[in-house]
Every structure is written in structure tokens, then in C-alpha cells.
C-alpha positions in Angstrom: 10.5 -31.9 -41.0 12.8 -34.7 -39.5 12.4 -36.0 -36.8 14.5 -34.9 -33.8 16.9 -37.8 -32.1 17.2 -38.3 -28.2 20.6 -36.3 -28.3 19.0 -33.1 -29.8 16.4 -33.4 -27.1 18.7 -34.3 -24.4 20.6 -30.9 -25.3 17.2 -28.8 -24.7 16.6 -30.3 -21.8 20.3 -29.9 -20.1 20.0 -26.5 -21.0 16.9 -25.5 -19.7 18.2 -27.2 -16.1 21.0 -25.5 -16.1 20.1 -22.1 -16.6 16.2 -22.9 -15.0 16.8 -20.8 -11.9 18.2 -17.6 -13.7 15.3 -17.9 -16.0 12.7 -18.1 -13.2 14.1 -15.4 -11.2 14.1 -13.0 -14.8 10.5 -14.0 -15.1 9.4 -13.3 -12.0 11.2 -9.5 -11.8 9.1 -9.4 -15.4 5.7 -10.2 -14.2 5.8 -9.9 -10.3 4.7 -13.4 -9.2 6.5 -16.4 -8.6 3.4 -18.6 -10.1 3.3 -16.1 -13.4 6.8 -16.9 -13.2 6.4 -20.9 -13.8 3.6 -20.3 -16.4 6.5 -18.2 -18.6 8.9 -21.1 -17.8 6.6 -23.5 -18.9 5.2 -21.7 -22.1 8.8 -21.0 -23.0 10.4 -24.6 -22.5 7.2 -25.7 -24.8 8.0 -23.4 -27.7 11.6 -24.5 -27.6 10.7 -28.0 -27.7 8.9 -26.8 -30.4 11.9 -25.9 -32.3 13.7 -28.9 -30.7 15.0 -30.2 -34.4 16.5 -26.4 -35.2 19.0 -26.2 -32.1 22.4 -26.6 -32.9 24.0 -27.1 -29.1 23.5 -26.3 -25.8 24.3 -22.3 -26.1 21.8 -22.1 -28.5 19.5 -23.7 -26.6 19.9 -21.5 -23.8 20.0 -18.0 -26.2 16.9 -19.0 -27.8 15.4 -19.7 -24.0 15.9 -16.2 -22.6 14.8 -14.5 -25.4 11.5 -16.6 -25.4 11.6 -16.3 -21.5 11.6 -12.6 -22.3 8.9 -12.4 -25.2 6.3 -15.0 -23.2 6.8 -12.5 -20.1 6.2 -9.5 -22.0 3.6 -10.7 -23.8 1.5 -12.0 -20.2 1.7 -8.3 -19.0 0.5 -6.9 -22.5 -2.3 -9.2 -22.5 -3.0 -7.9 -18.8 -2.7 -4.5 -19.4 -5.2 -4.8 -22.9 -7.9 -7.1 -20.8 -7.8 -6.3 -17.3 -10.9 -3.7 -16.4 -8.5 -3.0 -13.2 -7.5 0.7 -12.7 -3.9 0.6 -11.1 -5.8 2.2 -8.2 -7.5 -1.2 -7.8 -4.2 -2.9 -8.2 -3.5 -1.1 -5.3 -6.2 -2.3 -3.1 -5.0 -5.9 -3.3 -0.9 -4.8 -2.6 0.2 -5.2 0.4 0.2 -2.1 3.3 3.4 -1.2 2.7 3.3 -1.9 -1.0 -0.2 -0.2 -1.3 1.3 3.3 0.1 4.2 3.3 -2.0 2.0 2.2 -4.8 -0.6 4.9 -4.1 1.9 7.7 -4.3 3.5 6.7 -7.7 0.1 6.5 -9.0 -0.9 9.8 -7.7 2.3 11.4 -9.1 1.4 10.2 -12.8 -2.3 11.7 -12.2 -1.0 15.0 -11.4 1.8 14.8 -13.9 0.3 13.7 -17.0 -3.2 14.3 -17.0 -5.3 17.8 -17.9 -6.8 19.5 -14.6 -10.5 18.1 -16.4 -9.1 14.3 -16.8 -7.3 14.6 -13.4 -10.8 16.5 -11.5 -13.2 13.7 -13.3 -10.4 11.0 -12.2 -10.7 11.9 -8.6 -14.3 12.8 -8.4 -15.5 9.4 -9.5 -12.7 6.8 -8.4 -11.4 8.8 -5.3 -15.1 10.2 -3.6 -17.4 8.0 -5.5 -19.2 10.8 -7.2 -21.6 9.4 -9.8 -21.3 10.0 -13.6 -24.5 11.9 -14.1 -23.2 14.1 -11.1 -19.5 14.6 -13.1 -21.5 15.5 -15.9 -23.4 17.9 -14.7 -20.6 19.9 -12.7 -18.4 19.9 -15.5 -21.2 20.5 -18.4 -20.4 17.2 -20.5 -22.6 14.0 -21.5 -22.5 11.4 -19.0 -20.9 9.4 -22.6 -18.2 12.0 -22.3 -17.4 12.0 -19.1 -16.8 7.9 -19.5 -14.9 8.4 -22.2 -12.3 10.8 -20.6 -12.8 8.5 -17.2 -11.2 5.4 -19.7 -8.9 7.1 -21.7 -7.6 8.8 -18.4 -7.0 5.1 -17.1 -5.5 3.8 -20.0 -2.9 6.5 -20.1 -2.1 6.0 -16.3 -1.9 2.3 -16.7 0.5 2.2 -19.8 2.9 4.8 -17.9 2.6 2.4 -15.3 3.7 -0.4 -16.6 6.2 1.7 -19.2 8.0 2.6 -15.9 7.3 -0.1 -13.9 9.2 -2.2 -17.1 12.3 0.1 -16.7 12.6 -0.4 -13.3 12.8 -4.5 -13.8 
């Protein structure tokens, strides 16, 4: 691998300047915060210096930036969505009021949309009046192990249609 020469990186760098703002304001309708926002930016402007010695000019500079502006964004809210132990009912608590209504009813929608009456009762039983497993599993006739297991797999499901529509919407 050669070396790169102070034009080559003088091309990345006007390129990422000039199109910096548009880039920012992509990530940010990608991962909802101005701060994730500037951690895309960042990762994205290292990988591309990176590849610093493989850009030919300035417009390939900046195609190569939104698409790794896209992928670095995409891949935060995967990364999320796989190792956060938050319920998008718990995402909801920290939104703001008007957010957190809004919010609510979207979320309640997908419940009573896509779940079976048993995932949807079990659902609300323990994360909207605090019932306890062993009680779940006693008015519903399953192992405490089962009822956990639907309470997860429930989640999971509304969180990935979550964030499947939430992605559309961006």
C-alpha cells in the first residue's frame, strides 16, 4: 500500500467540510440525537481516511461519505436494538411529555396489532400493572420459564417493528 500524498488527503478533507452539515443532519434523523450524530460523523470520516489512498477526487470522496454516514448510523441502532434490555415502553419513560404520549400510543397500537391475545394479556399484566411472573403463570396455566419467554419474544417483536417503522419514517 503506497503511501497517500498531502493532495489525496487534502481532497478528503475538503470534502468532508463541505458536505459536513448535510451529513450531520442525515445522521441525526438516523439515530435521533445530535451527539450520536457526531459519533457517526466521526466513525465515518475515520474509515474514509482509512481508504484515504483509494479516492480518486472530491465526488468520490463525498459518495463514499454518505454511504459510510449511512452504514455507521444503521449499524449504532442495530447494535442498540440487539444489546439494549430497554422495552420501547421504557424508551418511553425517558421521552419527553409530549413525545412520551405520542410515543405510548404507537407502541400500544403495535401491541394490539401484532401480538396474540396471550402475548398481548402477559405483556400488559407484567409491564403495565406490575403483576409478578409466578402470578402470570398461574392465571394463564404456564411455567414461570414460559411466561419469560413469551414476555421477551413479545418485546423483541414490538421493538424490531419499532424501529422497522420508525426507519421508514426517517
Amino acid at each position: 500500500m503506497r503511501k497517500p500524498t498531502t493532495m489525496e488527503e487534502d481532497k478528503l478533507t475538503t470534502a468532508f467540510r463541505r458536505i459536513s452539515m448535510r451529513l450531520r443532519q442525515s445522521a441525526r434523523k438516523l439515530t435521533g440525537t445530535a451527539d450520536d450524530a457526531d459519533d457517526v460523523l466521526q466513525e465515518a470520516f475515520f474509515r474514509l481516511w482509512r481508504k484515504r489512498s483509494e479516492i480518486h477526487d472530491e465526488e468520490h470522496a463525498e459518495k463514499l461519505l454518505t454511504a459510510i454516514v449511512h452504514n455507521v448510523g444503521i449499524d449504532l441502532l442495530r447494535y442498540r436494538a440487539r444489546y439494549s434490555d430497554e422495552t420501547p415502553e421504557e424508551q418511553a419513560e425517558q421521552a419527553p411529555d409530549e413525545d412520551r404520549t405520542e410515543l405510548l400510543s404507537d407502541i400500544t397500537a403495535l401491541i394490539d396489532r401484532t401480538l396474540t391475545d396471550e402475548q398481548r394479556q402477559i405483556l400488559y399484566e407484567r409491564d403495565r400493572d406490575g403483576w409478578e411472573i409466578e402470578d402470570i403463570a398461574l392465571r394463564h396455566g404456564l411455567s414461570e420459564a414460559n411466561v419469560r419467554m413469551i414476555l421477551s419474544r413479545s418485546r423483541k417483536r414490538v421493538r424490531e417493528l419499532y424501529q422497522k417503522r420508525k426507519a421508514r419514517q426517517i
